[in-house]
FIZA-226640 format. One record per residue (C-alpha): x, y, z; residue in three letters. Coordinates in steps of 0.25 Angstrom, whole numbers, plus 2048, in hexadecimal, padded with zeros to 3 digits. Example, Ala and Ser with C-alpha at 12.3 -4.5 7.8 and 13.67 -1.06 7.14 Angstrom:
<recs>
8317EE81Fala 8377FC81Dser 
</recs>
This chain:
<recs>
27E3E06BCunk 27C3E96CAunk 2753F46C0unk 26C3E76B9unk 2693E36C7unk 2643F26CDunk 25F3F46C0unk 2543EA6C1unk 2513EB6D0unk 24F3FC6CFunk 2413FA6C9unk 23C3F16D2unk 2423F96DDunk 23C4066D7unk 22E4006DAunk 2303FC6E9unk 23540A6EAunk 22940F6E4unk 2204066EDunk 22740C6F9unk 22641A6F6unk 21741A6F0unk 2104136FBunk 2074186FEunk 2064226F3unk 1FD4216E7unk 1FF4146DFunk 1FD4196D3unk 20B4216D3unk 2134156D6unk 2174136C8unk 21D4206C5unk 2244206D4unk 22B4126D0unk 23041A6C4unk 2344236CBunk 23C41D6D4unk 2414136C9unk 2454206C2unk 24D4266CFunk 2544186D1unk 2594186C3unk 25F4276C4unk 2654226D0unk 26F4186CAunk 27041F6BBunk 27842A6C4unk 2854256C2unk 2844236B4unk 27E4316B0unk 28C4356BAunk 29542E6B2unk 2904326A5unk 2904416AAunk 29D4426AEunk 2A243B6A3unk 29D44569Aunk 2A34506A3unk 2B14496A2unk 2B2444695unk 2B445268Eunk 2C1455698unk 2C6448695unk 2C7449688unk 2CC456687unk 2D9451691unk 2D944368Bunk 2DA44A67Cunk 2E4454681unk 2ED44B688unk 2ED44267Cunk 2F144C671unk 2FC45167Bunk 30244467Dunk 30143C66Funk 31043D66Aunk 30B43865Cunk 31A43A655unk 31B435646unk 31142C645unk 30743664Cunk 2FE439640unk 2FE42963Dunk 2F942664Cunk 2EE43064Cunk 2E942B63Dunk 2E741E643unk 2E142264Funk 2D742B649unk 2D4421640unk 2D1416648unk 2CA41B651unk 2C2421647unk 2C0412641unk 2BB40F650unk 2B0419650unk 2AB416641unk 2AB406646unk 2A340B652unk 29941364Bunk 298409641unk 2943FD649unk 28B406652unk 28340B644unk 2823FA640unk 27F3F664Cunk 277402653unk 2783FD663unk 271409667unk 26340365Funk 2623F8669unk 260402675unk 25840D673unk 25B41867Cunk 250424680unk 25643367Cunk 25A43A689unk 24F44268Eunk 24E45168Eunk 25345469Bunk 24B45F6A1unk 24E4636AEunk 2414626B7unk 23E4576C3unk 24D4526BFunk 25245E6C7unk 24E4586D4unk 25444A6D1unk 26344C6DAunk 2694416D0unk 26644A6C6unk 26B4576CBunk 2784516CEunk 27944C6BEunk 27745A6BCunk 28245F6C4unk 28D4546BFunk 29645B6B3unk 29245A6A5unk 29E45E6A0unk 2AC4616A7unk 2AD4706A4unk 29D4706A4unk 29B4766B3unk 2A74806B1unk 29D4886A8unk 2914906A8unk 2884866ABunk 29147E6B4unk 28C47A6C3unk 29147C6D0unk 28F46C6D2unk 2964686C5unk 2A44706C7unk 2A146A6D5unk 2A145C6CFunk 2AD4606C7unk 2B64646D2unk 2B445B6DBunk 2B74516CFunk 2C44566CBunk 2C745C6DAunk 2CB44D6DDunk 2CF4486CFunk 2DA4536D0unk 2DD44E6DEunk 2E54426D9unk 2EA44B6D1unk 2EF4586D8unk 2FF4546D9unk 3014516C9unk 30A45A6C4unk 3064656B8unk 3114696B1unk 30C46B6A2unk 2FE46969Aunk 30145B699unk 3004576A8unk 2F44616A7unk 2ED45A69Funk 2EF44C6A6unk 2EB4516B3unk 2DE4566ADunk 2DC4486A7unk 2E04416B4unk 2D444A6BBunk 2CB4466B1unk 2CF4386B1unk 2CC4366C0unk 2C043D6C0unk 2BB4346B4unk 2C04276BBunk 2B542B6C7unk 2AA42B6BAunk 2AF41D6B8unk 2AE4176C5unk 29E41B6C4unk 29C4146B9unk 2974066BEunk 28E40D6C5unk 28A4156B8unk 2874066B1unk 2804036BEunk 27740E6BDunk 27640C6ADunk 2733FD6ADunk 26A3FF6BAunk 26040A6B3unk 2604016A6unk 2593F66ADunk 2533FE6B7unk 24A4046A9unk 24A3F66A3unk 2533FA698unk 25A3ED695unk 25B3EE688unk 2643FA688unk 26F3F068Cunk 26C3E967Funk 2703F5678unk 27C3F6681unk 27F3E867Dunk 27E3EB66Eunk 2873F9670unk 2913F0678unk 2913E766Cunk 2913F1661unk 29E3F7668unk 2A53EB669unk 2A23E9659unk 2A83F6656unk 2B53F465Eunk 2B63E6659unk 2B63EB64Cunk 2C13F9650unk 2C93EB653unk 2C83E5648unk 2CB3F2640unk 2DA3F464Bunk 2DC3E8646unk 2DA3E8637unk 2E23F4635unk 2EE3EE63Funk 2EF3E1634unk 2ED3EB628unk 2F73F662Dunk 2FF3F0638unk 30B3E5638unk 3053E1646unk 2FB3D4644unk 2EC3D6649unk 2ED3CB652unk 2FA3CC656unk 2F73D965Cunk 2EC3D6663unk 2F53CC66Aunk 2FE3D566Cunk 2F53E1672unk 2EB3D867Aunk 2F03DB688unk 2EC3EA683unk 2E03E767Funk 2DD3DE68Aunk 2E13E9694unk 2DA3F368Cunk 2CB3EB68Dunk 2CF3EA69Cunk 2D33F76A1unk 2CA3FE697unk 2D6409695unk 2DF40A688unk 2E7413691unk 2E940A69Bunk 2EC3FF68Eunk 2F740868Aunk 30440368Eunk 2FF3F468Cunk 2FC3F867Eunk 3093FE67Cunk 3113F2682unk 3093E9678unk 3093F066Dunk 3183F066Dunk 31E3E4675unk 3123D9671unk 30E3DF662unk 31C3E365Funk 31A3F2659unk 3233FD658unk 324405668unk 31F412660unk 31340C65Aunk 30F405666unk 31041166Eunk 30941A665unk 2FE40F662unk 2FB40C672unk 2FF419679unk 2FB42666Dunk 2F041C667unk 2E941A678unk 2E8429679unk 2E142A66Cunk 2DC41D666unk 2D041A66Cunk 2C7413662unk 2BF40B66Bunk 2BA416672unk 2B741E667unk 2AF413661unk 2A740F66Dunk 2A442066Funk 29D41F660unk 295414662unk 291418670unk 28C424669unk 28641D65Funk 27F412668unk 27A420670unk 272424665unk 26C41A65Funk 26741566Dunk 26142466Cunk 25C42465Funk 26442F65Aunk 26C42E64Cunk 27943164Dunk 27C43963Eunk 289435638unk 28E44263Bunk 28B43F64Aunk 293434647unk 29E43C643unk 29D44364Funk 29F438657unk 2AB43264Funk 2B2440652unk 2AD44065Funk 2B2431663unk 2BE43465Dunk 2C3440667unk 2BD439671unk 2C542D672unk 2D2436670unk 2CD43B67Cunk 2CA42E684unk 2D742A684unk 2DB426693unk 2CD429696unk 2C741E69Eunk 2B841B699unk 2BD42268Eunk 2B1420683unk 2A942268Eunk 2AE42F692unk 2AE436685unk 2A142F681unk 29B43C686unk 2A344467Aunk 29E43B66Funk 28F43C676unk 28E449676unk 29644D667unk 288446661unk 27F44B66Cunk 27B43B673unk 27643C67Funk 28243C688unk 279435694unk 27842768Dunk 28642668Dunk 28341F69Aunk 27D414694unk 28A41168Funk 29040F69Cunk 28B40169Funk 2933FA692unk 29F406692unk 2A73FD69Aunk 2A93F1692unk 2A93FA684unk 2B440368Bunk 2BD3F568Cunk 2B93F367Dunk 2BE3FE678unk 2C940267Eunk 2CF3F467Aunk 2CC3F966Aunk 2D2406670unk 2DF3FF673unk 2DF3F6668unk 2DE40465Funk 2EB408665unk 2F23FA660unk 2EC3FD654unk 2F2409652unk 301404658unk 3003F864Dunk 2FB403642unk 30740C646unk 310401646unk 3103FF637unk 3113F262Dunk 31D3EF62Funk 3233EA63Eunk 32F3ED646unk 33A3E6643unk 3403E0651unk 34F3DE653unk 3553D0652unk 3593CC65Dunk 36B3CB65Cunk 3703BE657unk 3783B7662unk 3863B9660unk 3913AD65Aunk 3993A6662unk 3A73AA665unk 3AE39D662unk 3AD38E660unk 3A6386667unk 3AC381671unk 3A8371675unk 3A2370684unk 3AB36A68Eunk 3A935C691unk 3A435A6A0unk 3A834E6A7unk 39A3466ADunk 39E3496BBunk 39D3596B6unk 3903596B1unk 
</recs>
């Protein structure tokens, strides 16, 4: 609402800037002056965005390479190891084809045409400050530790991680695995500080949109919001199927039984968070077996994350047809492969399809800058689908759980009486 509310007053504000600075001046100049201005307002508040969207893309290789390592480490898989990861590949390999599906029929992207990002070629821009700090911010973690890194960049880096590593200084390192977790607490923290900017990065986003009177961009947002929801809609429906077809557990009965997971997972955005509720109603409320409830809510969360991958496709999807560009299906390929590692890696991530959006972005060669536009709807999807992602993990429990339910123990009969009854004692009234 705030960046509707700018948004409108920065063109008529533009102009009373114009009129102060060109009294006096020649008149006919006026015009390109207001533009100008306008233009120098609008870079002004798109800052945060472009910030956000930059450093995501120099986090999001780090955190996947962590986030993938720590989860193979950890996955105790025992006998039913090859069986998990069959249903796990194969579902989340079901939720990209529903997303690219519904994103080829419905083509969201067709109702808001985007222009091609411009040829940057570095002239005037130089001069802009804005633009030299942009320039000086990390593409890539590793990026200024090269040949062609900055003195600026590995600045920005140390300082970065300098204080991450300060909540951090007293944890114990003992062997590769405590390693790797205080490496993925450093990037954590420092990704948590990209979060906090964000409102201000949908501020900025929505601000410029109706500052340039691009209102029906938002119609195309709508129509991606919609198609997303479609998709996940019908990933549900397919979780469900295949529990009444392969399962002893009832549809609706488990959704009964899990909606406190769910509910919780639409609320904190975070199937992470969502484990242990996930556990403890998988196997006290639906009634599976302890082994498949644990491998379905705490393996399945570190690698089932459907939703996310199917919202990653159909973003890239949605990207090129606001473009114009055709993806091939072979680019398609490529982005079901890519999808697929990238949501192994964005387990305990927060954001995490936005994160690793980047990866899937740059394996088909979209523009990584319009992820941006994303930003102002990301919010909402991410509760979507990390609700489908949660209900993937019951999936999964109930699939493991087999056709045939635990039988419980009776409960012990009550033993006989010892003897004959004997008759109760008449009481006299004054006794009662």
């Amino acid at each position: 609402m705030a960046g509707i509310f700018v948004g409108l007053l920065l063109p008529p504000l533009a102009s009373v800037i114009e009129r102060v600075i060109a009294a006096g001046k020649d008149p006919a100049a006026g015009e390109q002056l207001e533009l100008t201005v306008l233009a120098g307002l609008i870079a002004s508040v798109e800052l945060p965005g472009k910030l956000v969207l930059r450093v995501l893309g120099a986090l999001a290789p780090g955190l996947v390479l962590v986030a993938v390592v720590r989860a193979l480490m950890h996955a105790e898989l025992g006998r039913n190891g090859l069986r998990l990861v069959k249903l796990l590949l194969l579902n989340t390999v079901v939720a990209i084809l529903i997303g690219l599906g519904v994103a080829n029929v419905v083509k969201p992207g067709s109702w808001t045409p985007l222009a091609p990002p411009p040829d940057v070629t570095k002239t005037a821009a130089e001069t802009n400050p804005l633009t030299q700090f942009l320039d000086n911010i990390p593409k890539s973690l590793f990026g200024p530790l090269g040949d062609d890194g900055r003195v600026l960049s590995v600045i920005f880096l140390a300082l970065a991680f300098g204080i991450a590593l300060r909540r951090l200084r007293y944890e114990p390192i003992a062997n590769v695995d405590q390693l790797t977790l205080v490496a993925f607490n450093a990037l954590v923290i420092v990704l948590h500080w990209v979060l906090e900017v964000i409102p201000l990065a949908v501020f900025g986003i929505v601000t410029a949109l109706f500052a340039h009177g691009k209102y029906h961009d938002l119609v195309g947002l709508g129509a991606f919001v919609l198609a997303v929801i479609l998709a996940l809609l019908l990933q549900a429906a397919y979780y469900l199927t295949r529990v009444r077809l392969c399962s002893w557990v009832r549809p609706l009965d488990l959704i009964r039984g899990t909606r406190d997971a769910l509910v919780m997972a639409f609320s904190t955005g975070s199937s992470t968070a969502t484990m242990p509720v996930t556990y403890a109603c998988l196997k006290e409320r639906v009634g599976l077996r302890e082994q498949s409830a644990s491998m379905g809510a705490l393996v399945g969360s570190n690698f089932n994350n459907d939703g996310t991958a199917l919202y990653e496709a159909m973003a890239a999807l949605f990207i090129a047809q606001s473009l114009g560009q055709h993806l091939s299906l072979t680019h398609q390929f490529i982005v079901v492969l890519t999808s697929i590692v990238a949501s192994v890696g964005a387990a305990g991530i927060p954001e995490a399809g936005l994160v690793t959006m980047t990866l899937v972005f740059g394996a088909v060669g979209l523009p990584k800058e319009y992820i941006v536009i994303l930003l102002t709807v990301d919010w909402f999807l991410d509760r979507c689908r990390t609700t489908i992602n949660v209900m993937g993990d019951t999936n999964v429990a109930c699939l493991l759980d087999g056709r045939t339910r635990e039988q419980q123990p009776s409960p012990p009969a009550s033993p006989p009486p010892s003897g004959p009854d004997e008759p109760l004692p008449q009481l006299a009234a004054s006794e009662y």
